[in-house]
Structure formats: structure tokens, C-alpha cells
C-alpha positions in Angstrom: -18.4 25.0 -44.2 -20.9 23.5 -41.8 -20.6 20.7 -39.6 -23.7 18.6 -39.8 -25.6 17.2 -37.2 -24.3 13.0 -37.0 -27.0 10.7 -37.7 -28.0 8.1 -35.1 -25.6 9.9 -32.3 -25.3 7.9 -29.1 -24.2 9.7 -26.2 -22.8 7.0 -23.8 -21.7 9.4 -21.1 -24.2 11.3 -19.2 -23.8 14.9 -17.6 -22.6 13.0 -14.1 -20.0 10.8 -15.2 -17.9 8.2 -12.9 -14.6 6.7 -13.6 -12.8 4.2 -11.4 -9.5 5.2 -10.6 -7.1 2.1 -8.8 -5.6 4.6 -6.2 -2.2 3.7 -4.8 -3.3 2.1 -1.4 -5.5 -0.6 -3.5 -8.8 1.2 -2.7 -11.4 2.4 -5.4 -12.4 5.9 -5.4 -15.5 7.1 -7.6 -14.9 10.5 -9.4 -17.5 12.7 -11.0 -16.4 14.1 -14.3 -17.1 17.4 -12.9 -14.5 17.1 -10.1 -12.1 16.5 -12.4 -9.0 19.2 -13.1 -6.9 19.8 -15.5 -4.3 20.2 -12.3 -4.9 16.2 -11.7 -4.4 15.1 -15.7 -2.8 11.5 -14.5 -6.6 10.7 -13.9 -8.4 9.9 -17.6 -12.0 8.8 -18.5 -12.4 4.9 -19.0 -14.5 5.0 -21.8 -16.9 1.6 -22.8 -16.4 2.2 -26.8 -13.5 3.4 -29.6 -15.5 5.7 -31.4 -18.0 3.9 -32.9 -20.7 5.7 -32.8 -18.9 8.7 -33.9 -19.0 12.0 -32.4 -21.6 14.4 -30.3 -24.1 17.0 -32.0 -21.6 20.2 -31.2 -25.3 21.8 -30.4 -26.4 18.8 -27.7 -26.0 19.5 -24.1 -22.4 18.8 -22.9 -21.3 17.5 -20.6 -18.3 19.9 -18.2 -14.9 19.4 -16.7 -14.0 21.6 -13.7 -11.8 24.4 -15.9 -14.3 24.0 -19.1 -17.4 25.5 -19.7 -20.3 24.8 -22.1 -18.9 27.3 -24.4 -15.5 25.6 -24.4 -16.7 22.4 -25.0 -18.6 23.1 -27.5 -15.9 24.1 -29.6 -13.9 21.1 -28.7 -17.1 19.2 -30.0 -16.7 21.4 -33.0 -12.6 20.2 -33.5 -13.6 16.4 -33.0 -16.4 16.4 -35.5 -14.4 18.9 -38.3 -11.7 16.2 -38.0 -14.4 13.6 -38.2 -15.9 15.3 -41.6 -12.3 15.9 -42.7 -11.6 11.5 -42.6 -8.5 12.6 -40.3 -7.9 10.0 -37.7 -8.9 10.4 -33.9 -5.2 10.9 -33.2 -5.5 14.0 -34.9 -8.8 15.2 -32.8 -6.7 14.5 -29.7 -3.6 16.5 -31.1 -5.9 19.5 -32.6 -7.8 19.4 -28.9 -4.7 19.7 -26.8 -3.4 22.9 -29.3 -6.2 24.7 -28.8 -6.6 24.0 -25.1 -2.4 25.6 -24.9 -3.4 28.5 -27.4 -6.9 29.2 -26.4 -8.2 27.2 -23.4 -10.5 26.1 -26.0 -12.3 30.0 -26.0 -12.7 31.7 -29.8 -10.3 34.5 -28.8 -10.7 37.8 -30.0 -7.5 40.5 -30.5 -5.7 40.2 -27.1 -4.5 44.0 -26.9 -1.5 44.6 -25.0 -1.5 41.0 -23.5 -0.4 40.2 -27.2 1.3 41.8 -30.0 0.7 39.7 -32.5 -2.6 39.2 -34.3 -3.1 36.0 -33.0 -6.7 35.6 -33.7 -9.5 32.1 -32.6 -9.5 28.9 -31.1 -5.8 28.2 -32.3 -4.3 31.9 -32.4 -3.9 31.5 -35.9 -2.2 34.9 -37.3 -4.1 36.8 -40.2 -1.4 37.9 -41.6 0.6 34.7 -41.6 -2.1 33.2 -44.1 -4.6 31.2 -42.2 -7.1 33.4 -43.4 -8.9 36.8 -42.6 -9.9 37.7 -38.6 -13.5 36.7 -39.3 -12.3 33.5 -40.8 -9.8 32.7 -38.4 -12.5 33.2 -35.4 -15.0 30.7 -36.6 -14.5 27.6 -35.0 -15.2 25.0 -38.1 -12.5 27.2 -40.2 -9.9 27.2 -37.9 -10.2 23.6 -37.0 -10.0 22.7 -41.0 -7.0 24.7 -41.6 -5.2 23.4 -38.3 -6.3 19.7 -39.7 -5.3 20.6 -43.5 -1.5 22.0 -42.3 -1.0 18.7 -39.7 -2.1 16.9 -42.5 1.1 18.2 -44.5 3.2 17.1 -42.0 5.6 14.1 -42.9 5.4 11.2 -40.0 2.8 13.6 -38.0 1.1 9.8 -36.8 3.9 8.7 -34.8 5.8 12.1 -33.6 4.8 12.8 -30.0 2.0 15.2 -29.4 3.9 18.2 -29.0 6.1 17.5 -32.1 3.2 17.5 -34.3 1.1 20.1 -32.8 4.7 22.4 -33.2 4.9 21.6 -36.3 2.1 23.1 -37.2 1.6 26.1 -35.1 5.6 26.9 -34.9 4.8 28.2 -31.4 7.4 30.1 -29.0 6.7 27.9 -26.5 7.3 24.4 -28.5 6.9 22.1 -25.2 3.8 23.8 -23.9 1.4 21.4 -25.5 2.4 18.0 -24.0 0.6 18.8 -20.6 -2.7 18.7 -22.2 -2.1 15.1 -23.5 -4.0 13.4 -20.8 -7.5 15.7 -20.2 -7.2 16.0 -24.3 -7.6 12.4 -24.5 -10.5 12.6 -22.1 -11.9 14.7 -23.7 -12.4 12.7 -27.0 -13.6 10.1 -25.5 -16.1 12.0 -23.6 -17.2 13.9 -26.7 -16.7 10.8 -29.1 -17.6 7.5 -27.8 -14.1 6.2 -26.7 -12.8 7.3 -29.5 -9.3 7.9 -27.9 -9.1 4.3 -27.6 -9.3 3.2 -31.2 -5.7 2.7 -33.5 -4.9 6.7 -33.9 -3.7 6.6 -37.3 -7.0 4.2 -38.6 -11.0 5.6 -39.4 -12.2 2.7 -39.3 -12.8 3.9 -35.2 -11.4 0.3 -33.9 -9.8 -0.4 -31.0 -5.9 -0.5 -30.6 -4.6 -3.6 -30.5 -1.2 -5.4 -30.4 1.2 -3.2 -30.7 -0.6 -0.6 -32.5 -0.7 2.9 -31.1 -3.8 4.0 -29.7 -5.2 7.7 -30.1 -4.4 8.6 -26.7 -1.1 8.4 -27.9 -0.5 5.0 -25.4 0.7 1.2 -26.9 1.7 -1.7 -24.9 5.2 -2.6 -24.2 5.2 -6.3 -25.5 2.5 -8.4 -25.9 2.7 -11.2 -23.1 0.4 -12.6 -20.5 0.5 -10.9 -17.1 1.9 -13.2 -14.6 2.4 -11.7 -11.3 0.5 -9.3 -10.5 0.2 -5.8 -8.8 0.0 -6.4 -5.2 -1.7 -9.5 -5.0 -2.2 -11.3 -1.9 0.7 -13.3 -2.1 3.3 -10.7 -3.5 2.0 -7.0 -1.7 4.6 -5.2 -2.1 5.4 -6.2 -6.3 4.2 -2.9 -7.4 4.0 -3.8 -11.0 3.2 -6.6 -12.9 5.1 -9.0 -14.5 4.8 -9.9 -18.3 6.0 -13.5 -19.4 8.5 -13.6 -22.3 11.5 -14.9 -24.1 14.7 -13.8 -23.4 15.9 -10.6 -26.0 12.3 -9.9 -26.9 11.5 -6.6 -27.9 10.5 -4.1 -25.4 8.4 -0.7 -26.6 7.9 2.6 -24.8 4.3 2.9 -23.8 4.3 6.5 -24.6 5.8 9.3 -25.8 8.2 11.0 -23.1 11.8 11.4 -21.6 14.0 8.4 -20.5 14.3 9.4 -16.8 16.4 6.5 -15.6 18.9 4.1 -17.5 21.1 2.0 -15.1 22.1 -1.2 -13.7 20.1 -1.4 -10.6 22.3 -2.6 -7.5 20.7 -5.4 -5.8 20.6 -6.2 -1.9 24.2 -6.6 -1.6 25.3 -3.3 -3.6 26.3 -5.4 -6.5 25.8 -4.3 -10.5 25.4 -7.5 -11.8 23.2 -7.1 -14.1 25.4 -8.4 -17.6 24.3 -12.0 -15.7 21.0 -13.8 -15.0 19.5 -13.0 -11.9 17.5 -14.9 -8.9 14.9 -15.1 -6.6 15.9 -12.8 -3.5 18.8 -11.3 -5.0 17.2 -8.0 -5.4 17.1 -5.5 -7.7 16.1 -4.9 -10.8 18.7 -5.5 -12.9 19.2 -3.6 -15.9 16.3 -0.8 -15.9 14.5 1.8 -18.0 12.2 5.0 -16.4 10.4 7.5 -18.7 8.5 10.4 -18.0 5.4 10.9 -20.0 2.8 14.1 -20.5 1.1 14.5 -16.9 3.8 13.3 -14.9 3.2 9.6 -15.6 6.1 7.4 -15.4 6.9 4.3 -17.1 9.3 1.2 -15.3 10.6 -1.2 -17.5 13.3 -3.8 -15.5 15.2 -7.0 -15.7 16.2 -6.5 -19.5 19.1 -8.9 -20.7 21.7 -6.3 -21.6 22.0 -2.3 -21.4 19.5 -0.4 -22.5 19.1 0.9 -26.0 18.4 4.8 -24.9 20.0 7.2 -22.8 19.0 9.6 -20.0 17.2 12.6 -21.5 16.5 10.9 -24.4 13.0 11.5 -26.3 11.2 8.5 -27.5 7.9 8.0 -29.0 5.4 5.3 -28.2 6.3 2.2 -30.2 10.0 3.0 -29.7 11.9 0.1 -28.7 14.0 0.7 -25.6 15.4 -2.5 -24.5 15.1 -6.5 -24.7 13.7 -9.0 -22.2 16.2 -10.8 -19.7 16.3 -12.2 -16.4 18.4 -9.8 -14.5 18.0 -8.6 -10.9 15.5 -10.8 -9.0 13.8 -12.5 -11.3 13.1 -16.0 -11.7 12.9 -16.2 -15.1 13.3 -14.1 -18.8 9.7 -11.6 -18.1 9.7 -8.0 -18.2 8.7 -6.1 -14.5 6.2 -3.0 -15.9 5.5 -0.3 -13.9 3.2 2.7 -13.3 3.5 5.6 -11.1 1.3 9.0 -10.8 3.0 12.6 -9.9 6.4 11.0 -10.9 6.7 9.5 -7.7 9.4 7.0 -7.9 8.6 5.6 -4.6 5.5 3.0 -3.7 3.2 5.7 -2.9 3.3 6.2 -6.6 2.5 3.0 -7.8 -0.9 2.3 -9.7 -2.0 -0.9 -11.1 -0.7 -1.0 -14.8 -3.3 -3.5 -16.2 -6.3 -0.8 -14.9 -4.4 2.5 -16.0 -3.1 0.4 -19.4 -6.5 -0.3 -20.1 -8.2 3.3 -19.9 -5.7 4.6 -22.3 -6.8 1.7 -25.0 -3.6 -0.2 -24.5 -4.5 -3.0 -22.7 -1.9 -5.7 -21.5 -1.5 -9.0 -21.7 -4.6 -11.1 -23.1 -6.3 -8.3 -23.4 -4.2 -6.7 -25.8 
């Protein structure tokens, strides 16, 4: 099998690209795709498309991260466009990326000696003598990205599991929640290699973007869809380090990603009170009945002032889509809205506050009317 050359390829992102990153002190900082590490994965590509234009000529000049040669991204240009042949959604590219980045740092590995005694073989470590294939097969790219895609493929409910789920299902690895890390500089990478394609509905070809409360290929959906009232930091509110979406009361709320619930509690407001089974007020403080989740990269989720306890449990999984909680007024609020919040580096404090609207938008989930 050959992967041929797409016709009419666009390559929207040059050798030296820049992506805005909202740091937590409100200032703008410029970052060259080159700089980037897979030791800072919070920070991902903001990509113009959703994968129209389909994916790069494997053979092209690539562009580099940091950590990954030319060699290495060519063959995750080889995964994105087998995937691409194959009519398998862009979810799946980012999924088959991220396994072969845990089992291979996306290098064609030959027989590892003493550092492995298996016979764990190519850009997946697929085993011979486990049936994906002979040790010539196994080590070219194009097969070993078809068999990964053909076995995911098998799996029941592989669209919606999280990352790791699915790429363990398929590999059966001894290390099940190894591949969750690469999540983030996966997803950059598809939409370096693919036109944005990270940001188009995951389980759709039709490479359009997410929308609502679809789930885009990064993996990333919006919580509810609502205007954005107040917002993050704004010269009138500097120290809201979220943004506020306007709802009725008991409306649906949806984890933005895949992850572990962190947090569940009633938080105590500026009198040390848990109050939060009534409605809340200006100044009372607090924010009421609360959700945190931890997400791949050490992204976390704040979801507060929702009408009643919260659906999910500390240490909980959940997957994006998964509803969590309904809208109230709890805490200080001033009406039924849900407070959303971002933080980098699992930084529960201030310091680790980004702007959710920016960082909502880069991982094709945008909020509010953008949505």
C-alpha cells in the first residue's frame, strides 16, 4: 500500500510558525513552533482551518517541534494521511499520533535488544508474533498505521472513549495511562500537518468544524452553549478569572474534556458557610456548589455555582460530553450562569488562570456565540 501524494495540498503553516498564547498576567507572548516542547504540552497550535484542505505530501518539507525531527514527522505525516486514505475520522489521526509518539517517539523502531524482550517491532511496537504482521511489515510506516487504524476501528464506542481508553484498547499496553500526556502536542500536531484538522467534529469526514456540543478532534467540546457574559479580567471585574456563561437554572453542564474530577464540593463563602442547597448573591463569596477536572497536560477545568450537588465524584473519569452538573445561582452569583474556568500546570491559584474563550477556541471548541 502507498500513500499518494494529495492533490491541490495547501500548506497553511510555514517552517516558522507563531501562535498566541493569553499568558496568565494578560500579556501576549509570540512562540515559534520550534520552541515549542513536548515538556510545555498546555501550549497548542491555533490553527486558521478544520482540515479542509486535507493533509501534507508525507515527502514535502516539514515543518519541526523541539523533540521531533524531520524523520519523525514524517511518519506522523504518514499516520495522518493513511488515516486520511482509510475515511477514518481526524479523531482517529490524533489518537494513532499520540500511540506512536508513547511506543515510538514517532521513530520506525528496529529490535530493541536487551532494552526489550519482546519483539516489539515499528512506529507502534506492534509484536510479530502477536499477528500484526511479519518484522518487515510491521516496520513500514503505511502498514503499521493501517493495522493500528483497522484494530481501533473494531473497537465498540472508540469515538467517545478518552484518548488513552482507545489507544489501550488497541495496543493492550503495560503501561495503559501512558498515552494521555501526548494528547495536547498530538493535537498539534494534526493540525500542523493537516490544515486544522484537530479542530473539525472528530467522529465526521466531512473535515468541518465542531460545533455545539459536538466533540472536536482534539478531543475538547464546550460545556453548554451560552453567551459569555462577564468576562476574564476585564477592566471592571480583574480579578474574575473565568468567564461567565448566561443560562437557565438546571441546564445541562458538559465536561470540556476527557480527565479526572479533581474537586467536588460545596465551596464555603466569605463567612465559612456551605450554603450552597440555596441561591446565592452578589458579595457573598464563593462558588457555591463546584466541579474541577484534570485533563491530559495538566489542564484543569472549573465549573461553579451549579443548583444542586454535583453529578460525579472525586477521582471519577469522565469523557468530554459527560454531563457533570446543572446550572444554579449558588455562591456569589447574581443570577442562574455557570462560572468556567481554565488553569495551566494544575495551578489552582490565579497564577494559573488563562482566558477560556482564547484557550476554548484553539482546541475547536469555541464558547459562547462562537460555538
Amino acid at each position: 500500500m502507498r500513500v499518494p501524494r494529495p492533490r491541490k495540498i495547501v500548506l497553511l503553516v510555514s517552517l516558522v510558525v507563531t501562535l498566541t498564547l493569553l499568558c496568565c498576567g494578560g500579556s501576549v507572548t509570540l512562540i515559534v513552533l520550534g520552541s515549542i516542547s513536548d515538556e510545555n504540552p498546555a501550549m497548542l497550535t491555533s490553527a486558521t482551518g478544520c482540515g479542509e484542505n486535507g493533509p501534507v505530501d508525507p515527502d514535502a518539507k516539514l515543518p519541526e517541534l523541539s523533540s521531533y525531527g524531520a524523520a519523525q514527522m514524517r511518519n506522523a505525516a504518514v499516520i495522518i494521511n493513511v488515516g486520511a486514505e482509510l475515511q477514518m475520522p481526524p479523531r482517529a489521526w490524533v489518537i494513532a499520533v499520540a500511540t506512536a509518539m508513547q511506543e515510538s517517539r514517532l521513530s520506525n523502531l528496529g529490535h530493541l535488544g536487551a532494552k526489550n524482550d519482546h519483539d516489539s517491532l515499528g512506529l507502534f511496537q506492534q509484536r510479530p508474533s502477536s499477528g500484526w504482521g511479519t518484522p518487515d511489515q510491521v516496520q513500514d510506516p503505511v502498514y503499521a498505521s493501517t493495522k493500528f487504524y483497522k484494530k481501533l476501528k473494531t473497537v465498540d464506542g472508540w469515538q467517545t472513549m478518552s484518548l488513552t481508553r482507545a489507544a489501550q484498547a488497541v495496543q493492550i499496553s503495560a503501561y495503559p495511562d501512558a498515552y494521555a500526556k501526548h494528547e495536547p502536542i498530538a493535537t498539534q500536531i494534526v493540525n500542523t500537518l493537516a490544515d486544522g484538522a484537530a479542530n473539525a467534529a472528530g467522529d465526521s469526514v466531512a473535515m468541518v468544524c465542531a460545533a455545539g456540543s459536538q466533540v472536536a478532534a482534539s478531543g475538547w467540546t464546550i460545556p453548554l452553549k451560552a453567551p459569555v457574559g462577564s468576562a476574564f479580567r476585564s477592566p471592571e471585574r480583574p480579578n474574575h478569572q473565568g468567564v461567565d456563561l448566561s443560562v437557565g437554572r438546571y441546564t445541562p453542564i458538559a465536561a470540556v474534556a476527557s480527565g479526572v474530577v479533581s474537586v467536588v464540593k460545596c465551596d464555603e463563602d466569605f463567612r465559612g458557610r456551605k450554603t450552597c442547597n440555596s441561591d446565592g448573591y452578589p458579595g457573598k463569596g464563593g462558588c457555591g456548589w463546584m466541579v474541577e477536572i484534570l485533563h491530559a497536560g495538566n489542564v484543569m477545568t472549573r465549573y461553579c455555582h451549579m443548583v444542586q450537588r454535583p453529578f460525579v465524584r472525586e477521582n471519577q473519569q469522565v469523557a468530554a460530553g459527560e454531563i457533570i452538573g446543572r446550572v444554579g445561582t449558588s455562591g456569589n452569583s447574581s443570577g442562574p450562569h455557570l462560572h468556567f474556568e481554565v488553569h495551566l500546570n494544575n495551578d489552582r491559584s490565579s497564577t494559573g488562570a488563562i482566558n477560556p474563550v482564547q484557550f476554548m477556541r484553539e482546541q475547536g471548541a469555541a464558547l459562547g456565540n462562537e460555538g
